[in-house]
C-alpha positions as a LaTeX table, in Angstrom:
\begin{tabular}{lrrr}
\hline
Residue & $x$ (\AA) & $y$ (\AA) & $z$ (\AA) \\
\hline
Unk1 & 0.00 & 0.00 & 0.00 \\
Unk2 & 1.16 & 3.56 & $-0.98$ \\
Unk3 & 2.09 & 5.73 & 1.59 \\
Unk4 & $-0.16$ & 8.16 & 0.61 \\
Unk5 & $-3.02$ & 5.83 & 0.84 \\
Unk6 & $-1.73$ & 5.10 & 4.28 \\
Unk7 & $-2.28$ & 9.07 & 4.83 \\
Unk8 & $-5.62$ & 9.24 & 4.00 \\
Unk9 & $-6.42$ & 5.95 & 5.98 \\
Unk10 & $-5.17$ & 7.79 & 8.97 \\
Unk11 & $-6.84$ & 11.03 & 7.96 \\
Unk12 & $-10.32$ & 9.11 & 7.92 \\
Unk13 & $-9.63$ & 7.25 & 11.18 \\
Unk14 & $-8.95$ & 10.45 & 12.92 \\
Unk15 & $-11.73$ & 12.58 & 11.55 \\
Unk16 & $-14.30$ & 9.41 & 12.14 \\
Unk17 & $-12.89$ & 9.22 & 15.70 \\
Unk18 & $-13.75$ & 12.91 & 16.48 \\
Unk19 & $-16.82$ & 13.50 & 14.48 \\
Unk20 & $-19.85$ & 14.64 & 16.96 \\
Unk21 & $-22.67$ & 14.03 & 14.83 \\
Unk22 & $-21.04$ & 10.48 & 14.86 \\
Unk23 & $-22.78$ & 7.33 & 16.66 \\
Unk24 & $-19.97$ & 5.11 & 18.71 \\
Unk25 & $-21.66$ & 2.07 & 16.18 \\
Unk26 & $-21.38$ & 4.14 & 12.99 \\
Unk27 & $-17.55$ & 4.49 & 14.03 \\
Unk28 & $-17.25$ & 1.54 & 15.37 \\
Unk29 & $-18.08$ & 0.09 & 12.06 \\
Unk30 & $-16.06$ & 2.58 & 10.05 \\
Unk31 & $-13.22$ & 1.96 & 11.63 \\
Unk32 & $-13.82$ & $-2.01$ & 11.25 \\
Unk33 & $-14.13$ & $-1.30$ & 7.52 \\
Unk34 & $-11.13$ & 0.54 & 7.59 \\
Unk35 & $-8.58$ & $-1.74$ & 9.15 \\
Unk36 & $-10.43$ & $-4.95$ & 6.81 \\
Unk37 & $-9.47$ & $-2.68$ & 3.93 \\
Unk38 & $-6.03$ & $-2.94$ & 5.20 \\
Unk39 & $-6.06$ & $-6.63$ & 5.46 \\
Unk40 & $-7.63$ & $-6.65$ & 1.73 \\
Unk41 & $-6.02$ & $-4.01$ & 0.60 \\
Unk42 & $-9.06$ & $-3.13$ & $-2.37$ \\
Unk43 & $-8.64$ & $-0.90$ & $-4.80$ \\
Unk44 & $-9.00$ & 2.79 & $-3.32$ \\
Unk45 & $-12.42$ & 3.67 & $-4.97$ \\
Unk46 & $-14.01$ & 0.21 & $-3.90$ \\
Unk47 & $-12.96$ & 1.42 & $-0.09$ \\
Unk48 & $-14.12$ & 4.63 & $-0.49$ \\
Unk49 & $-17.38$ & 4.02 & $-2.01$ \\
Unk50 & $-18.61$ & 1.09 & 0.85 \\
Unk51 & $-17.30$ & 3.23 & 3.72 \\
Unk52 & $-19.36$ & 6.10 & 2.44 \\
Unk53 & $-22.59$ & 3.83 & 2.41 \\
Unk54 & $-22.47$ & 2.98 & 6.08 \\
Unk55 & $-23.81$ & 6.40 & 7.09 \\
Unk56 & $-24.81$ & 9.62 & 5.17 \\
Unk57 & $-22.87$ & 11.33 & 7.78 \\
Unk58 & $-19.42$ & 8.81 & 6.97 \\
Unk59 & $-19.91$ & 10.14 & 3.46 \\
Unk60 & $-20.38$ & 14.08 & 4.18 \\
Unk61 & $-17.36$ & 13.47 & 6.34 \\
Unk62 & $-15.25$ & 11.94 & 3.35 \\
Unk63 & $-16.27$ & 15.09 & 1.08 \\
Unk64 & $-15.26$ & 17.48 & 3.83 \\
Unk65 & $-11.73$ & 15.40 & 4.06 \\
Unk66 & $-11.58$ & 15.90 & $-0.26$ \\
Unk67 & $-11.80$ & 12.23 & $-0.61$ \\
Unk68 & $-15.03$ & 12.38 & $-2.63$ \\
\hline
\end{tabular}
């Protein structure tokens, strides 16, 4: 994995871990998507676009971040 995929990982982790609007399930469950993507390693876009259908909020969070 790219280090600059391993930035943005970390980028989403961090904003999903201090998002207010937030759940402790919907980030429990991002995060878990996260750190299965780094066992898989997909292909960036396939990431992006399932951790962005766990929540509306996940995904207004991703645009804010300029990963959408």
């Amino acid at each position: 994995m790219s280090q600059s995929n391993l930035k943005h990982l970390e980028r989403i982790k961090e904003g999903i871990k201090q998002h207010p609007e937030l759940s402790e399930d919907e980030k429990s469950n991002s995060i878990k998507h996260i750190e299965e993507w780094y066992r898989e390693d997909q292909a960036w876009g396939t990431f992006i676009k399932q951790l962005s259908e766990i929540s509306p909020k996940i995904k207004a969070l991703l645009a804010e971040l300029g990963l959408l």
